[in-house]
C-alpha positions, 0 to 999 in steps of 0.5 A: 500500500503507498504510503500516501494511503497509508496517511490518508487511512490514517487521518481519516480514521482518527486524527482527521475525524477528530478536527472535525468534530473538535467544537463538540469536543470535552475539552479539558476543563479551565482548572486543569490547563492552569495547573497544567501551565503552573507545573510546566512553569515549576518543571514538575511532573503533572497530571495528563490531560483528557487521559480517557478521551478522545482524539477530540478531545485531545485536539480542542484540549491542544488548541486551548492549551496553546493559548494559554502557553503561548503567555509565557513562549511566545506565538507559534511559529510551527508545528511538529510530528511527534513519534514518526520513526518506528523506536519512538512508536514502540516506547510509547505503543502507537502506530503512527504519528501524533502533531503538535506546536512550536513556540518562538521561545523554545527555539535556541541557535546551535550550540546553546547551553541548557540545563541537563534537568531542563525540564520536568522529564527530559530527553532529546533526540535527533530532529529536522527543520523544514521551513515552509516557502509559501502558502501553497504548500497547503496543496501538497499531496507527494513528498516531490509537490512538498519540497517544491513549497520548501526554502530551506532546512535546518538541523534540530536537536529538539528537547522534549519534555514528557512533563506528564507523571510516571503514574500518568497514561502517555500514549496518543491522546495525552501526547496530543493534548499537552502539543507532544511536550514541547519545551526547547530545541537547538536550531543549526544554520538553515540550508538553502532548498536550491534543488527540490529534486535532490534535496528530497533524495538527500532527506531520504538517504541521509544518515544521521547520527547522535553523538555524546560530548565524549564522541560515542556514538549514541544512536544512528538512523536514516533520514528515511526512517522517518515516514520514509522521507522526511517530507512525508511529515509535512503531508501528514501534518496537513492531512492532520488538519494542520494549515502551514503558512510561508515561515512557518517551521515543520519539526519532522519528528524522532530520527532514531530513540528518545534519549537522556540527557544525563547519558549524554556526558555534557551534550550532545552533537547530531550530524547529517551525512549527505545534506549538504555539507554534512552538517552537524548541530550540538547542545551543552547540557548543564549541572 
């Protein structure tokens, strides 16, 4: 079955049906995004929100929760596919991806320094940037069509936050409602998209690898392992109901495991094998 089948079955059967439904939706009550809010400032584990809903109410409760965020992170300036290599699946036992948001105020230039204990429970992984050329990606429907809508791509080490309880479900609903735990993420110097063709093949046949700040190597992956291009994270974004606008950054999701950051020795650098230049981008991980 191609894989845009593949996506389209998929939001058809719970994301898509979950947009659409999302005004009649049991959002999460107005208590429970404030204390949300007030735990994610304090960097303590929280509760889940909507634990026993539906997409629906995963999706009215991401919305409202991004109003109330946005307060201290600034606008959105994207949005991210969360879970989209099969390792990132298997540790939180779903099947397919889940989309969420991107803040201006969560996004640090290669090389910044965080705090190791950045947030309630950290981790960080390999990621990429696509950055949206204009509104007409919105009529995308091939990985070939996205990237002709693509000016340019950035390494990404994102720094997610699971935030949620140990003693609280995080599967795809609750993931869905807190925006798939956002909390930071290391931007490398954007590469321009000359060529749409072959940045394509070099998305896909990229390999990427994390090291630690002794230089062991932590994990490795395609750029194919993720939905087998990269560009497919954008097409299941919009199938998700997610409407892109020219600027805007698509964070494509997990290349390879969710890692911690107190194995990483200090920090960790993630490099491109055939973007490119073979770009690299790296984060200093603090007491």
């Amino acid at each position: 079955m191609k894989l845009q089948m593949i996506l389209a079955m998929a939001c058809e059967a719970v994301i898509c049906a979950g947009m659409a439904g999302a005004a009649g939706a049991d959002c999460a009550s107005d208590e429970a995004i404030a204390a949300f809010v007030a735990d994610f400032q304090a960097k303590v584990p929280t509760q889940a929100l909507v634990p026993g809903g539906t997409m629906d109410d995963a999706l009215c409760t991401q919305e409202k929760l991004s109003e109330a965020m946005q307060v201290n992170l600034g606008p959105v300036v994207g949005y991210k596919a969360g879970l989209t290599s099969k390792p990132a699946q298997d540790r939180f036992g779903v099947t397919e991806p889940v989309g969420g948001v991107l803040y201006e105020k969560m996004l640090l230039e290669d090389g910044a320094s965080v705090p190791a204990a950045f947030g309630a429970r950290p981790l960080f992984e390999a990621d990429l940037l696509l950055v949206i050329g204009d509104d007409a990606v919105n009529g995308a429907t091939t990985p070939e069509e996205v990237m002709q809508h693509v000016s340019g791509v950035r390494p990404f080490i994102e720094l997610p936050d699971l935030t949620l309880a140990e003693d609280q479900p995080i599967n795809g609903v609750t993931l869905t409602a807190i925006g798939v735990a956002p909390r930071l993420g290391v931007m490398g110097a954007e590469i321009a998209v000359e060529d749409p063709a072959a940045m394509l093949e070099a998305l896909g046949a990229m390999q990427v690898t994390v090291r630690s700040a002794s230089g062991e190597v932590m994990a490795e992956a395609p750029g194919a392992s993720v939905l087998g291009n990269p560009a497919n994270s954008v097409l299941w974004l919009m199938q998700a109901g997610y409407q892109m606008k020219a600027g805007d950054l698509i964070s494509v999701g997990s290349i390879g495991p969710l890692l911690p950051p107190a194995k990483a020795g200090g920090g960790a650098s993630v490099t491109y094998a055939g973007l490119p230049g073979d770009p690299k981008v790296s984060v200093v991980f603090t007491d």
